[in-house]
N, C-alpha and C positions, 0 to 999 in steps of 0.2 A: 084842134086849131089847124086850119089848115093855109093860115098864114105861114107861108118858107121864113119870114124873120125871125128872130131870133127871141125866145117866149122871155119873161121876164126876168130879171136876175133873181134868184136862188128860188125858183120855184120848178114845180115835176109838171110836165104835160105830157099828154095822151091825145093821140091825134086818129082821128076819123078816116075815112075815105071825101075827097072832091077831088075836081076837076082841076084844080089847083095843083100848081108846083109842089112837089115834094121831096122827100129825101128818098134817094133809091130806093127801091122794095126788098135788095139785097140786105141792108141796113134794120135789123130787128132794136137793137139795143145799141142808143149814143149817149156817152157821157160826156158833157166841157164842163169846161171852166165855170161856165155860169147856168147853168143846165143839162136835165137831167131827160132822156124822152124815148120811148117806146114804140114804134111802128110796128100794127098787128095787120094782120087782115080783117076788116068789120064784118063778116061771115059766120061766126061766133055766136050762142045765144049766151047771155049773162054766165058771168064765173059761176061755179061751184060755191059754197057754201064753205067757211070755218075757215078762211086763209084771207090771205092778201092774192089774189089772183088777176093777173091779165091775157084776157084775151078779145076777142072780134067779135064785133056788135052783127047782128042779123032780126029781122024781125018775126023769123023761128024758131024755133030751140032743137036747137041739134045737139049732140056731143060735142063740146068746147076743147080745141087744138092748145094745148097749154104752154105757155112759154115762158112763164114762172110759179113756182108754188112755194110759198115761204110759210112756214106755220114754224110752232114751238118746237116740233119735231123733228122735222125736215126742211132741207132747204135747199129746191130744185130749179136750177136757171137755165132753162134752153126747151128748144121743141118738144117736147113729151119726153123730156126729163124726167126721170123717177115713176118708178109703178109703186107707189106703196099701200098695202092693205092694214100688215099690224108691223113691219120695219121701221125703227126711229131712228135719228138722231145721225141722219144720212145727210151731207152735202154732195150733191150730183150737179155739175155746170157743163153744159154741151149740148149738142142735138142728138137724143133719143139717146143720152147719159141716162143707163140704169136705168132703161125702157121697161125690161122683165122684172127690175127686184120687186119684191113682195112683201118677203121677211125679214131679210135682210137689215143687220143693225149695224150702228159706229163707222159706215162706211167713208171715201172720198173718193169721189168717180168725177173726172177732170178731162172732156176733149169728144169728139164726136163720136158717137156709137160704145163710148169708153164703156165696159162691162157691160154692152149690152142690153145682153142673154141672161145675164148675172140675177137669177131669181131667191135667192137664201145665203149670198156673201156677207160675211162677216168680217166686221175692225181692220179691214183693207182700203188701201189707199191705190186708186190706178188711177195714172193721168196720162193722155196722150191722146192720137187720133186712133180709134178702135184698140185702145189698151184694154187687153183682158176682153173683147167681147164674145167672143165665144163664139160657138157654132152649135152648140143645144143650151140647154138650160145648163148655169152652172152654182154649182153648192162649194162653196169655198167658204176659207179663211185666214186673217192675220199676211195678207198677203199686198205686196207693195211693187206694182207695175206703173213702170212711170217711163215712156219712149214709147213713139209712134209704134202703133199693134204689139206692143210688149205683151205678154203673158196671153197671147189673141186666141190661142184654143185651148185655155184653160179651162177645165169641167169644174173636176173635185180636189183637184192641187192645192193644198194648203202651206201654209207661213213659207210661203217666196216671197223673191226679190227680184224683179226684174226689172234692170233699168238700163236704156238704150231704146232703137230705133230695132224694132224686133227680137228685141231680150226674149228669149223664153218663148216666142213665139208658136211652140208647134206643143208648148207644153200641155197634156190634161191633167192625168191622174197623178204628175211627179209631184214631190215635196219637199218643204225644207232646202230651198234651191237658192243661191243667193247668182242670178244672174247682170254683170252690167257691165255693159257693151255694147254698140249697134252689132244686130246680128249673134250675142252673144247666149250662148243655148239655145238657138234659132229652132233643132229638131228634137228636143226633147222633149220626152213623151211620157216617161214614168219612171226616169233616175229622180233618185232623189238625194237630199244632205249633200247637194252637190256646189261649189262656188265656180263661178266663170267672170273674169274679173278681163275687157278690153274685146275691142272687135274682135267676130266673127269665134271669139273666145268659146270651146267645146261647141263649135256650128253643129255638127252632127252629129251630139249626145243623142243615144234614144233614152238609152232604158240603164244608163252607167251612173254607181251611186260614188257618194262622199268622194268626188273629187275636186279637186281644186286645181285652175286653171285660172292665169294671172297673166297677159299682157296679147298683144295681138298675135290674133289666128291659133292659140294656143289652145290644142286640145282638136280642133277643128274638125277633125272628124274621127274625132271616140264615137264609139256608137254603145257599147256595151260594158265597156271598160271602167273598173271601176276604182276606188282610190287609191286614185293617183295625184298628184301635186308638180304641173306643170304652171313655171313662171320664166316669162320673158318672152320676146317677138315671136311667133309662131314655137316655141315650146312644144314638143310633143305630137306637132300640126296634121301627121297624118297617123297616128295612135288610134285603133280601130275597137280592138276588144284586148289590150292591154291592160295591165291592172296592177297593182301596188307599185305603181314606178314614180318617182322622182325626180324629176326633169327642170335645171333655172335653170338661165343663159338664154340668149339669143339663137334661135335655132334648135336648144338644146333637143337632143331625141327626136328630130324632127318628122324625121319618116319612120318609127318605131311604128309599129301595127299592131302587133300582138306579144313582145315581147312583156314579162310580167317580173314585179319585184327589180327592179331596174332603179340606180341614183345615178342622176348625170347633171353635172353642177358647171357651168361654164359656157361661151361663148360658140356653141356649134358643138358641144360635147353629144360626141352621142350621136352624130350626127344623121349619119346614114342607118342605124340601127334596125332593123325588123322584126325580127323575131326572138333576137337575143333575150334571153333573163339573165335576171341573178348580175347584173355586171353594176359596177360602181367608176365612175368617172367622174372624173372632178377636173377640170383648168379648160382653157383655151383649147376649143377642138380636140380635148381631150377624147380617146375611144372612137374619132371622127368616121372610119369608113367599117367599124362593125356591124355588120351584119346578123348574124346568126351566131355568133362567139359569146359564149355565158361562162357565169361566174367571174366575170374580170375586175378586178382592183385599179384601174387608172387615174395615177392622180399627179397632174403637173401640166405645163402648156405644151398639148400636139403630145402628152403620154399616150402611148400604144393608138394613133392616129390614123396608123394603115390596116391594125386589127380588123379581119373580116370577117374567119371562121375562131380563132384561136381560144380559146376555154379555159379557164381556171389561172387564169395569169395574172399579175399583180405588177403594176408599173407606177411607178412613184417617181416623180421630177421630171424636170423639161424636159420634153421630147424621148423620155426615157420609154423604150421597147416603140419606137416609131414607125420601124420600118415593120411589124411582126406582123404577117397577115394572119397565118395559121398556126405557127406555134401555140404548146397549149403548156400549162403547169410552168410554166418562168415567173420567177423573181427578179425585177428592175428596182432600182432603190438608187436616185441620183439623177443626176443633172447629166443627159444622153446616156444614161446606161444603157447597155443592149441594144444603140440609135439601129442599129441595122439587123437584128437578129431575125429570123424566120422558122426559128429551129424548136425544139421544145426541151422540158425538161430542165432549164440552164436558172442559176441564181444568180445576178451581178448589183452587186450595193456598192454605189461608190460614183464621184466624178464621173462619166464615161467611161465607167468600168463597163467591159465588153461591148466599147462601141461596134466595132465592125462585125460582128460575131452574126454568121450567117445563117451556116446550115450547124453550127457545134452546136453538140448534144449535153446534157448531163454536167455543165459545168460549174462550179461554181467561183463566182469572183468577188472579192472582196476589198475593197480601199479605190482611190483614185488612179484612173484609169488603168485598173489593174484586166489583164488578158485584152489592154485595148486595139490590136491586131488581131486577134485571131478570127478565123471566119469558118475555118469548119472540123475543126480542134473538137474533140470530146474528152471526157470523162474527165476533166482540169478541174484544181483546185487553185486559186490564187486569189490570194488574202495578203494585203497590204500596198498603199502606195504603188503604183506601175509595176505591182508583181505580174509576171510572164506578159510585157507587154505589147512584145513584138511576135509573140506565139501566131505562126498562122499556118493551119492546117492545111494538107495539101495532099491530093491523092496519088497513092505510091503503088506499086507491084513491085512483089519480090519472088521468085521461084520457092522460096521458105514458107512465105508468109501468105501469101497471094495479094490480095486488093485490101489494101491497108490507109488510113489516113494519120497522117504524119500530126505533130503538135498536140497529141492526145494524152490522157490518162495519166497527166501530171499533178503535182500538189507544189503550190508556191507561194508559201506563207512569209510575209513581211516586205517592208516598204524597199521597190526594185528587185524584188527576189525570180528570179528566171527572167528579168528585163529583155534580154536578147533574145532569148526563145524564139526558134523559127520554127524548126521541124522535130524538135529532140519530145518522147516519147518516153512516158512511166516514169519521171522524173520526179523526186521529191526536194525542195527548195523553201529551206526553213531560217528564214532572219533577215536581217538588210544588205541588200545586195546578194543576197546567197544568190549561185548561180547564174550571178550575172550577167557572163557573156556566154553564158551557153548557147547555143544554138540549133546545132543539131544532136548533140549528145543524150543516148537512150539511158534507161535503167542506173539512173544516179540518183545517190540522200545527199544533197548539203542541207546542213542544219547549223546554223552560225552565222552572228557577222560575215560577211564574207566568201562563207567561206565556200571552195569549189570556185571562187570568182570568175578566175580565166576560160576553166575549164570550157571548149567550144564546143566538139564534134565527139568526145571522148566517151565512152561507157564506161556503165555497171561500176562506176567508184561510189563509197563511202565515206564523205567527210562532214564530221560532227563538231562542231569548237570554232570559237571565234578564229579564223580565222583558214581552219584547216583546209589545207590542199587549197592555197589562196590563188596560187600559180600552176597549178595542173595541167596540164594540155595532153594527159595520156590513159590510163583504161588500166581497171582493174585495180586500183586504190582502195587502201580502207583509211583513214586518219579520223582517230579522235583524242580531242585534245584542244586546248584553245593552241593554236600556232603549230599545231602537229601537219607535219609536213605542208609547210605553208610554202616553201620554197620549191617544190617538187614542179617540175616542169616535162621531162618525159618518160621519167621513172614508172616503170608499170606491175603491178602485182605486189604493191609492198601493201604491207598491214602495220600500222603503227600507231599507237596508243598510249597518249600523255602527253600531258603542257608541254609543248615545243619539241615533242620529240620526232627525230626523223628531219628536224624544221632547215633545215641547209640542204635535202637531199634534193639533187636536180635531175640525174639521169640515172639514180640508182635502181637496180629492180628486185623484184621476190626477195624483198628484207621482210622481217619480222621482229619489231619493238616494241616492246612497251614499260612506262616507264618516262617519268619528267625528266627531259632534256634529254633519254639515251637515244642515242646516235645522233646527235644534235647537229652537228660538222658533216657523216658524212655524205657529200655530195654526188661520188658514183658508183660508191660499193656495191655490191651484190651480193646475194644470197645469205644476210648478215642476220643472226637470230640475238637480238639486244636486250634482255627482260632486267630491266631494275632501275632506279631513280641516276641519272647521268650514265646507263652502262652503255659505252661505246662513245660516248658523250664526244670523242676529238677525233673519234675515228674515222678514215675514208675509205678502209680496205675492201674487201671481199670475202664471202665464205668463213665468219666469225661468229663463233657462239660466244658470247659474255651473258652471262646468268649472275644479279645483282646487284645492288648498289655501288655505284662507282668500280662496278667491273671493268676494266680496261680502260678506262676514264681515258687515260693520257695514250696509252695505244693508236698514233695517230694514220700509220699508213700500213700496218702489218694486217697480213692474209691469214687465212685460214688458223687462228688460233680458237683454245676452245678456254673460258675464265670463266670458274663458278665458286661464286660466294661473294662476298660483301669484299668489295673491293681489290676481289682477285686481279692479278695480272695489272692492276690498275698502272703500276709503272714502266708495265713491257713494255718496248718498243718494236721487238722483232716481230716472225712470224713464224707459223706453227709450231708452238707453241700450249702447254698446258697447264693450268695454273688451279688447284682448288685447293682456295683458303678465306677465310674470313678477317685480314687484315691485310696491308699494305706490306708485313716482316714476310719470313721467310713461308713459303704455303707450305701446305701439308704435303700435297704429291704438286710434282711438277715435271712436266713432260717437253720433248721434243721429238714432232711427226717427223722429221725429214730425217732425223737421225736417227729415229725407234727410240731415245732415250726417256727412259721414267728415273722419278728419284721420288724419295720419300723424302719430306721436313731436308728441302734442298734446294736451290735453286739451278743444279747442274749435276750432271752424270757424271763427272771426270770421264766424258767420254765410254762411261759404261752404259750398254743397255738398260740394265736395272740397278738402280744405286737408292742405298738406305744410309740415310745419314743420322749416325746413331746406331743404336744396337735392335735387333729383329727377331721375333719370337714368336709362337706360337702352339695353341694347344694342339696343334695337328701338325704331321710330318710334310714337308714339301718332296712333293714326287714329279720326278722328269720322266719322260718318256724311255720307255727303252724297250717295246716289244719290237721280239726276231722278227714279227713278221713287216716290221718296218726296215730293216736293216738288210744290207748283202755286204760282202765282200767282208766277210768275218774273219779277223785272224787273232789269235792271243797276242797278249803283248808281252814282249822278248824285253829282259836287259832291266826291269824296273829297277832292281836293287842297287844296280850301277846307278844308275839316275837320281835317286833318292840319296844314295852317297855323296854324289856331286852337289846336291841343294844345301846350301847355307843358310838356316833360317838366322833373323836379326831382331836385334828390338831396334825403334826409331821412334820420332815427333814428327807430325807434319810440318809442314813449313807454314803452310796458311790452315787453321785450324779451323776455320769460319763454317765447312762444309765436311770439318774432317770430327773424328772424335779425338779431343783435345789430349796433353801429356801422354805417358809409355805407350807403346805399341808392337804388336809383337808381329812376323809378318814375312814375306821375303821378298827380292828387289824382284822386279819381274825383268828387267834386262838380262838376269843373270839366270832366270829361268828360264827364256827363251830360248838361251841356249844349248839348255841340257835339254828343255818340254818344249818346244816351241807350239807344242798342240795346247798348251790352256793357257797362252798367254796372248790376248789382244791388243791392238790400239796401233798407236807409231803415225806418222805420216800426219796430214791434217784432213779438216772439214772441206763438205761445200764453202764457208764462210772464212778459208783460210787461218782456219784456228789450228791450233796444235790440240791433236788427239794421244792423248796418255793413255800409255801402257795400264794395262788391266789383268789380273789374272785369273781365269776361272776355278777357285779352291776347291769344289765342288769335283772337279775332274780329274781333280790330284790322287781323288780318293783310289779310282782303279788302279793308278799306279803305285798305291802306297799298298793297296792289296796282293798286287801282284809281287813286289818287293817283299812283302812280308813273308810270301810263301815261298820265295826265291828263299829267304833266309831261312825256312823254317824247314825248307830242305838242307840247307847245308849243317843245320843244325841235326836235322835227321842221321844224316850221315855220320858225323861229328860222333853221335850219339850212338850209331853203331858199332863205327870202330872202338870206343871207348869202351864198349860192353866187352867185345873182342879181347883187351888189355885185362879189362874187370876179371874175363874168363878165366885167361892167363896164370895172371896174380895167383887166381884162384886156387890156380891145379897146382901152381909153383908152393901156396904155402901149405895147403896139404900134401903136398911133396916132401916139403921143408917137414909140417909138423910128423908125419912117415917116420920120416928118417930121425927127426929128434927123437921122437919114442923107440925107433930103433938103436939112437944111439944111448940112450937112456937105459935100455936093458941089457944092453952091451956092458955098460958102464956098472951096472949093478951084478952082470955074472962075473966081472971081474973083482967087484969087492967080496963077492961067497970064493971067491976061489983064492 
């Protein structure tokens, strides 16, 4: 009809060529509301055979231009739509849609040129303008291209997806490829099990398999790289031949090229990356200016953010290890741990543990802001709350030492433990607050509450115990003990050991205690050796040995005494002084230096050297000196027996028996010998201490004169004895004289009886 109005309501018309008005030539196929119409060219000889066919009337028979073929099989709508010879069950609508297929079965080819080339495609859907159409013949299947030239040099790539405005675009041999995106796998050639999910999404995959690629520009120029899993805004964007990496966020890994085995989770994480592996980042611009720096741990907002080169390092919390370009082998764990470090080697867990920490080495920190000053400190241990947290290393020269860095190779365990630490070195600081305000002080243990608190600038002290050496400000200390020399403030060189002992001393030195509570008081003694539970306990003196419990306890200001045993000396008061016994009574020996006096089971000499109170015995002889060749000026001793005449021996009682041996006593006055002996009688006059010094007499010395006397006697008895003999003689001669003469008178007396 080549009437322009309008054909009847609900009927189909087919319109000829005249000369008449018609609808543009542009116009193949119009559908309204009230009809239905078809404008061919009549150049055509009659359709084909076995369909419903329209085409152009001629009055030759040429090959007929086809511009729809509907049969049970197929169903082709557009310019030479569909080639089919034994492929069924095809819908093709476009111009010279599925021109090539042949064989081709289950298909849906949708838009101008859409598959072509597509001679033997299979249960595929592609719809667009030149979706799928290829560049030779293509053998596909199960494949779903849908965007202008989506899947456009597909050959033999089977079960894709390509959907977008040149999805897949440069694809042939790849497979298994789930592309959609404008532009998304635009150059992919033969990856395949690949997904690209958002523009421009793995633009320039070639040949990179099973990767997954989720948001814009993501992946964008993989080329070889292969599973990988970038999602978010350009993800991964310049990843070239990288592989196993990991990449959400915005930006995430953006400029990664070839780095492989790579997770980077977060908003620009990862950001600048290259070459790096092996690294894990997780938060906000987490690992943001890595580079080349593999195996790194980053997980927190801006964690290890400045990382360039730095390897094997592990950053946990905000902005923790931020500043670290090349450090390698650190541990951050916290909220700006390590914010400023560059150094290698170092552990800090904690709050802004080791925020400032620059060039230090080997450190380890532990608790909230614990070593959060130091900057180029090594070899530190601090553990707990603000332990060494003012620690900051600083480069030193010494003629000893040479080029040395100060704030190093300390240990400082618990909450505030080395706080003040500025410069002090090999320190160990164990508890809360232990070592406090040290600062500069080298080669020091606090272990304790407290303890060492004061201590600033001081060395090589030892204090152990809640609270030990709480006040020290001095060098060379030892204190263990909770409270052992807690009050010690410039005392140097003492050693003292046990609960509170030493705990009062302030400027005492080179003491020696040990022992709860001994030397408790005192405050400036010296050179004082204290061993036993309260010995020296009240003492302040100097140069005191008390060995035992509550030795010298109450000895409060006396020198140089020496008290051993269990509560020797404990009620002395003086000085020099010696006392061993095991009770508070009388000791067994007791001595006094100043005076040379010893006494046995005594508490005084009477002023003798050596005094035994009691009786003294033994199985061996006591021997005094007495070789010539020690002696001159030798003479005998003249007169003894006069001397020993003049001695009165006496019995007597003492008067105070306490130190004396009680009832009779035999003995002689020594006043009254002085003046015959005045050589073995000592004493008279007084002490240093204004005492009165008693007379003494040495019995002992008596003896040579009681020898000498003896032989005085033993001569006059000699003599005695001679003359006596002389009389005996006498006698002698006188009575044989006498008996003579009696026998002479006798026979005298008998010739006068014969006569």
């Amino acid at each position: 009809n080549t009437d322009s109005t309008k054909a009847a309501k609900g009927g189909f018309a087919i319109g000829g060529l005249s000369s008449g008005k018609g609808l543009p030539a542009k116009n193949i196929f119009v559908a309204t509301a009230d009809s239905t119409r078809v404008y061919v060219n009549a150049n055509n000889s009659k359709a084909a055979k076995g369909g419903f066919a329209i085409g152009g009337l001629s009055s030759g028979k040429v090959a007929p231009q086809n511009f729809m073929h509907l049969t049970p099989d197929n169903y082709f709508i557009g310019h030479e739509a569909g080639k089919v010879t034994t492929g069924k069950y095809n819908s093709f609508i476009g111009y010279e849609t599925g021109k090539a297929n042949t064989t081709g079965e289950k298909n849906v080819f949708m838009g101008y040129h859409a598959a072509n080339l597509a001679t033997a495609v299979n249960r595929s859907v592609i719809m667009g303008n030149e979706a799928g159409k290829g560049t030779t013949e293509s053998n596909y299947e199960n494949a779903v291209f849908i965007g202008y030239r989506a899947g456009y040099n597909n050959t033999t790539g089977a079960n894709n997806v390509f959907m977008g405005n040149c999805a897949g675009f440069s694809n042939t041999v790849g497979q298994e490829n789930i592309f959609i995106g404008t532009n998304a796998g635009y150059s992919n050639v033969e990856g395949i099990s690949n997904v690209f999910i958002g523009n421009l999404a793995g633009f320039n995959n070639s040949a990179g398999h099973a990767n997954m690629f989720l948001g814009y520009g993501t992946g964008a120029n993989n080329t070889t790289g292969g599973f990988n899993i970038f999602m978010g805004n350009q993800a991964g964007g310049a990843n070239t031949t990288g592989s196993y990496n990991v990449y959400i966020g915005f930006k995430a890994g953006i400029y990664n090229t070839s780095g492989v085995f790579n997770v980077y989770m977060g908003y620009e994480a990862g950001h600048n990356n290259t070459t790096g592996s092996r690294n894990v980042f997780v938060g906000e611009s987490a690992g943001y200016y890595n580079t080349i720096g593999e195996s790194n741990v980053f997980m927190g907002n801006m964690a290890g953010n400045n990382n360039i080169e730095g390897s094997n390092n592990v950053f946990m919390g905000n902005l923790a290890g931020h500043s670290n370009a090349t450090g390698e082998n650190n541990v951050f764990v916290g909220n700006q741990a390590g914010f400023g470090n560059t150094a290698s080697n170092n552990i800090f867990i904690g709050n802004t543990a080791g925020k400032s920490n620059t060039e230090g080495t080997n450190n380890v920190y532990m608790g909230t802001n614990a070593g959060f000053i130091n900057q180029i400190g090594n070899n530190n241990v601090f553990i707990g709350n603000k332990a060494g947290y003012h620690t900051e290393g600083v480069a030193r020269y010494s003629p000893s030492e040479g080029p040395y860095i100060t704030g190093s190779s300390n240990v400082f365990i618990g909450e505030g433990a080395g706080y003040n630490n500025t410069e002090g070195r090999s320190n160990v600081f164990m508890g809360e607050n232990a070592g406090y305000e040290n600062t500069e002080g080298n080669n020091n243990i606090c272990i304790g509450l407290e303890a060492g608190y004061s201590n600033k600038v001081n060395t090589s002290n030892v204090f152990i115990g809640t609270k030990a050496g709480r006040a020290n400000t001095s060098a060379g200390n030892i204190f263990i003990g909770s409270g052992a020399g807690e009050n010690n403030a410039t005392g140097i060189n003492n050693v003292s050991i046990g609960s509170n002992s030493l705990y009062n001393s302030e400027t005492g030195r080179e003491n020696v205690v040990m022992g709860t509570t001994a030397g408790y008081n005192n405050v400036s003694g010296n050179f004082n050796v204290f061993l036993g539970k309260s010995a020296g306990h009240g003492n302040t003196g100097s140069s005191n040995v008390f060995l035992g419990k509550s030795a010298g306890e109450k000895n409060f200001s006396g020198n140089s005494n020496v008290f051993l045993g269990y509560a020797a000396g404990c009620n002395e008061t003086g000085s020099n002084k010696l006392y061993i016994a095991n009770s508070t009574g009388i000791p067994l020996i007791w001595g006094d230096f100043s005076s040379k006096y010893v006494a046995i089971n005594a508490t005084s000499s009477n002023s003798k050297t050596f005094w035994v109170q009691g009786s003294a015995g033994g199985l061996e002889n006591w021997n005094a000196t007495s070789d010539a060749r020690l002696k001159t000026n030798i003479k005998p001793l003249q007169g003894a027996l006069q001397s020993v005449l003049k001695l009165q021996g006496v019995t007597f009682k003492w008067k105070d028996e306490t130190d004396h041996r009680p009832g009779q006593n035999i003995g002689f006055i020594a006043q009254e010998v002085k003046e015959i002996l005045p050589e073995i009688v000592s004493g008279g006059g007084k002490d240093e201490q204004g005492n009165e010094i008693y007379y003494s007499i040495e019995y002992a010395t008596l003896t040579p004169v009681l020898v000498e006397a003896i032989k005085e006697q033993q001569e006059a008895i000699k003599l005695l004895n001679d003359k006596n003999k002389g009389l005996n003689d006498a006698v002698k001669e006188q009575r044989e004289l006498i008996n003579k003469l009696m026998e002479e008178l006798k026979t005298i007396k008998e010739q006068i009886k014969t006569k």
